[in-house]
C-alpha positions as CSV (number, residue, x, y, z in Angstrom):
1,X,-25.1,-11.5,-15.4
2,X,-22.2,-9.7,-17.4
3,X,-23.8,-5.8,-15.8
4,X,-22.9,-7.2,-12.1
5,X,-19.6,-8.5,-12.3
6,X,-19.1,-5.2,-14.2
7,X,-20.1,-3.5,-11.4
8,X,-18.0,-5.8,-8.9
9,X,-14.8,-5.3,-11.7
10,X,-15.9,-1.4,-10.8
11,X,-16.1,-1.5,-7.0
12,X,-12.5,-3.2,-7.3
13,X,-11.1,-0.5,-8.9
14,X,-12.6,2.5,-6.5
15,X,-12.0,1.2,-3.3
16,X,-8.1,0.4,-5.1
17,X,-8.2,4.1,-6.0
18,X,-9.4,5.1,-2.5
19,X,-6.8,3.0,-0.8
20,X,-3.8,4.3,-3.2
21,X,-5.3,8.5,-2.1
22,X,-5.3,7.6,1.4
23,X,-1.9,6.4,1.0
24,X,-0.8,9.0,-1.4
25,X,-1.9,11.5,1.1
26,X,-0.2,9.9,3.7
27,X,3.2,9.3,2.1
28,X,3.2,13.1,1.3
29,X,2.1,14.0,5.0
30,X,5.1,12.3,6.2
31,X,7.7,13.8,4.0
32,X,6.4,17.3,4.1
33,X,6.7,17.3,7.5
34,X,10.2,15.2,7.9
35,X,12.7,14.8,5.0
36,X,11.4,18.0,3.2
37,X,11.8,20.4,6.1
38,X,15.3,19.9,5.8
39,X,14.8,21.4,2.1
40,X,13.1,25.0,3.3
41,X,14.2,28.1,1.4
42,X,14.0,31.8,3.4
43,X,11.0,29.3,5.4
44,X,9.5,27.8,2.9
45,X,8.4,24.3,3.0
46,X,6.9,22.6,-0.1
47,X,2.9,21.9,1.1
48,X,2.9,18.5,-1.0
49,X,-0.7,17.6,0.3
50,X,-2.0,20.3,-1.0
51,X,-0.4,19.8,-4.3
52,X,-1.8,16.5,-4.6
53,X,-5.2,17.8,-3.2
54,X,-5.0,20.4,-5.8
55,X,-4.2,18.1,-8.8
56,X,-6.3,15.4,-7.7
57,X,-9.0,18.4,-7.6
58,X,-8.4,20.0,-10.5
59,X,-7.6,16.4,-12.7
60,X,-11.2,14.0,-11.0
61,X,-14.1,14.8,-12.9
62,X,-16.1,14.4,-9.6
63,X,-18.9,15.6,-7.7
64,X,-18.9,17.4,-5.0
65,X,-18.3,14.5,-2.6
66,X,-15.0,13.4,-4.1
67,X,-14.1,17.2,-3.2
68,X,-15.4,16.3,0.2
69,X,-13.7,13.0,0.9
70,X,-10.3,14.5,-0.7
71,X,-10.8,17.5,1.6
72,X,-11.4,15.2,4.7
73,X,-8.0,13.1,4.0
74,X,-6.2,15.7,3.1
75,X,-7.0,18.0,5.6
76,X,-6.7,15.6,8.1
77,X,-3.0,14.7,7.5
78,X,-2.4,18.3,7.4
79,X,-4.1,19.1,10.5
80,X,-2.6,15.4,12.4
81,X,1.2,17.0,12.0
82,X,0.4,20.6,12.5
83,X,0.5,22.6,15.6
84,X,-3.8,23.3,15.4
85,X,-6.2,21.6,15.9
86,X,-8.2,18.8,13.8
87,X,-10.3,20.7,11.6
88,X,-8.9,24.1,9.9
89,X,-7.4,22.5,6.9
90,X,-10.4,20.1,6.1
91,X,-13.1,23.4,6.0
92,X,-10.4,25.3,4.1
93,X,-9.6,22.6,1.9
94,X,-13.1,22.1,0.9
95,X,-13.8,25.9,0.7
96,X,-11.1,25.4,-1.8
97,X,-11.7,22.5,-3.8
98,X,-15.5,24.0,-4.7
99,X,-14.6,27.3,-5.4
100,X,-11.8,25.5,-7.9
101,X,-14.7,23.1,-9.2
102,X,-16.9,27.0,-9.7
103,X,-14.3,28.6,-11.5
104,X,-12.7,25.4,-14.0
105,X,-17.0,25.7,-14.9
106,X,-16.6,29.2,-16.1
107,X,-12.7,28.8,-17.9
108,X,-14.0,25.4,-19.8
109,X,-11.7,25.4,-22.7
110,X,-12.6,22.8,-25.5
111,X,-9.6,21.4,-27.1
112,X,-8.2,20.5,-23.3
113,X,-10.4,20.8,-20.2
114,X,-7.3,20.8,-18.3
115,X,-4.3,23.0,-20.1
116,X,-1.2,24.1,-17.7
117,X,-2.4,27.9,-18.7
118,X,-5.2,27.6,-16.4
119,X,-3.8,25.3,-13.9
120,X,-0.8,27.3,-12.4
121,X,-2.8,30.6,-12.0
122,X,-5.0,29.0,-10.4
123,X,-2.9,27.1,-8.3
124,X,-1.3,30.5,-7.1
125,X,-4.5,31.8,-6.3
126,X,-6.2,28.7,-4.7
127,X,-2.5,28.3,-2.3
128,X,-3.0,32.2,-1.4
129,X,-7.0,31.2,-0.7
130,X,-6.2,28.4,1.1
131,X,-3.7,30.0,3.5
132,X,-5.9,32.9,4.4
133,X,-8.8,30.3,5.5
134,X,-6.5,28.6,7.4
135,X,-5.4,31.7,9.1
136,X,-9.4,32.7,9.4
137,X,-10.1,29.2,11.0
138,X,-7.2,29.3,13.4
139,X,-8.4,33.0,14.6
140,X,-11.8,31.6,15.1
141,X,-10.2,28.7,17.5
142,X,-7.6,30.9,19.1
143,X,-7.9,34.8,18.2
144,X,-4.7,35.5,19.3
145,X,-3.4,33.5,16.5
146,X,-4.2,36.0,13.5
147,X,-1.6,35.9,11.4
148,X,-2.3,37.5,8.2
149,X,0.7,39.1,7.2
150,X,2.3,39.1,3.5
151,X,6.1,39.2,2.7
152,X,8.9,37.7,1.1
153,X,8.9,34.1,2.9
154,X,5.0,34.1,1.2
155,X,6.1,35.1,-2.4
156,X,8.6,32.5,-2.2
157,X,6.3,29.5,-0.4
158,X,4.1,30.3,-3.7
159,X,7.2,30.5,-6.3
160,X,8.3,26.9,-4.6
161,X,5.2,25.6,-4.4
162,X,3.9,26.4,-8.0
163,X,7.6,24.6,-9.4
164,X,6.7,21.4,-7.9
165,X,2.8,21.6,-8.6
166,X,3.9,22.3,-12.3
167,X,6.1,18.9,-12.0
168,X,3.7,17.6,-10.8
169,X,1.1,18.6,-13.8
170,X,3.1,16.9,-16.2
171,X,3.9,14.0,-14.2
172,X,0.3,13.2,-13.6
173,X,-0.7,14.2,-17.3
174,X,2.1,11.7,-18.4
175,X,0.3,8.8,-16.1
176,X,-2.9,9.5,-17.5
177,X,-1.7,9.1,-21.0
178,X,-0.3,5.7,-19.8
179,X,-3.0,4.2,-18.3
180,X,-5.6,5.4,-21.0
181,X,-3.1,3.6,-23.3
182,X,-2.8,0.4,-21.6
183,X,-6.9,0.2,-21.5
């Protein structure tokens, strides 16, 4: 009798995670796309789903649906207050989230299977990766949409982008730590 209302005590707690995502997600949709454009730097806008895509990604030891479902949410708050259509950011979003899942198997460290040496590299990287299948999607929508140009406003969207990820690191480290402590 105990083993079931264990398993009830655990469907509680995932469909409370699930609704807290969705929510999470949604709460950075809105403010990426309305208090924080007001915050842009030579064009640069912080991509705060993506952050919290990325850290949810990097942090959940998953499988590959919890990479899907992430990728659906995120991607389709991305794609609700962008200019495209529904559907870029979700395939590019899950492109990236298993390639990240690949390569965190091969750079398993043993003392900390999640150190900040490997998480802002590959942040950089998985932003750049991320950007360029976006730009591939849209040019398979719309070709006269490729856009796959490099300069400064790009350098900077990373540099921006990899501060408030690394806050975000260390905040979401610090929660962990909290909530393992409170169990």
């Amino acid at each position: 009798m105990k083993a079931q209302g264990d398993f009830l005590d655990n469907s509680k707690i995932m469909w409370k995670k699930l609704l807290i995502i969705f929510f999470s997600f949604y709460i950075f949709a809105l403010l990426q796309n309305s208090f924080l454009t007001y915050f842009n730097f030579f064009g640069a806008v912080p991509n705060l789903v993506f952050i919290l895509f990325f850290l949810l990604a990097y942090f959940e030891k998953g499988d590959n649906y919890q990479i899907i479902f992430l990728a659906l949410i995120a991607g389709a708050f991305l794609d609700i207050f962008s200019y495209s259509y529904l559907g870029p950011s979700i395939v590019s979003l899950m492109i990236v989230g298993f390639l990240l899942k690949k390569s965190q198997a091969l750079l398993k460290n043993r003392e900390d299977n999640y150190p900040f040496f490997y998480f802002l590299p590959l942040f950089a990287i998985f932003l750049l990766v991320y950007n360029l299948f976006l730009s591939l999607c849209l040019h398979f929508f719309d070709p006269s949409r490729l856009a796959v140009n490099f300069g400064f406003g790009d350098v900077f969207m990373i540099i921006y982008n990899m501060v408030l990820a690394s806050a975000a690191f260390y905040i979401y480290k610090k929660c962990q730590r909290f909530i393992k402590s409170k169990k």
